[in-house]
N, C-alpha and C positions, 0 to 999 in steps of 0.2 A: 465100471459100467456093468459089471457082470452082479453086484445087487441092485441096481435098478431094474433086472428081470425077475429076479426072487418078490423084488417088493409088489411091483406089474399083477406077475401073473399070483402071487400070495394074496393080494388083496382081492384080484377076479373070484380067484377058490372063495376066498372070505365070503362075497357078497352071494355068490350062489348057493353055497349051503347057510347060510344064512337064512334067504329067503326061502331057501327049501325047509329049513326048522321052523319060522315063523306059519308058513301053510299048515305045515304038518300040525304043529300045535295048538292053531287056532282050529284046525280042523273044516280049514278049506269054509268057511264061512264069507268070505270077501269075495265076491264076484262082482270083477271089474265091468261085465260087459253089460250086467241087469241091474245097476243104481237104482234105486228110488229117487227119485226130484225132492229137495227139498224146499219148502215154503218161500222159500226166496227165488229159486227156479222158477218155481209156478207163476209167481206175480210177477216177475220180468218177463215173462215170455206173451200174460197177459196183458202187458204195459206196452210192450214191444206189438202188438197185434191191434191194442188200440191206438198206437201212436200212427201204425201204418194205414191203419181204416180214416184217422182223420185226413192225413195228407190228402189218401185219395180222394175223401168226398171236397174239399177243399181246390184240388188243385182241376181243373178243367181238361180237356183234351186236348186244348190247345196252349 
């Protein structure tokens, strides 16, 4: 049991400085939180806003 803690926490270390080398080397260019949309975003979101605009004119208040 006592390597399946070496492998655990080896592979933890792995992934962290991992992605610490990958930041560092790309040079922090990937920013998760400001995407761009891509063209497929944009026309689903516009698809998505005319599907709901027809419901409503379609569907009455009652």
């Amino acid at each position: 049991m006592h390597w399946v803690m070496w492998i655990f926490w080896g592979s933890m270390i792995t992934l962290i400085v991992g992605s610490y080398l990958v930041d560092f080397l790309t040079g922090r260019k990937y920013n998760l939180k400001e995407q761009e949309k891509s063209l497929n975003q944009n026309s689903a979101d516009a698809d998505s806003l005319r599907e709901m605009a027809r419901h409503d004119q379609q569907n009455g208040p009652f």
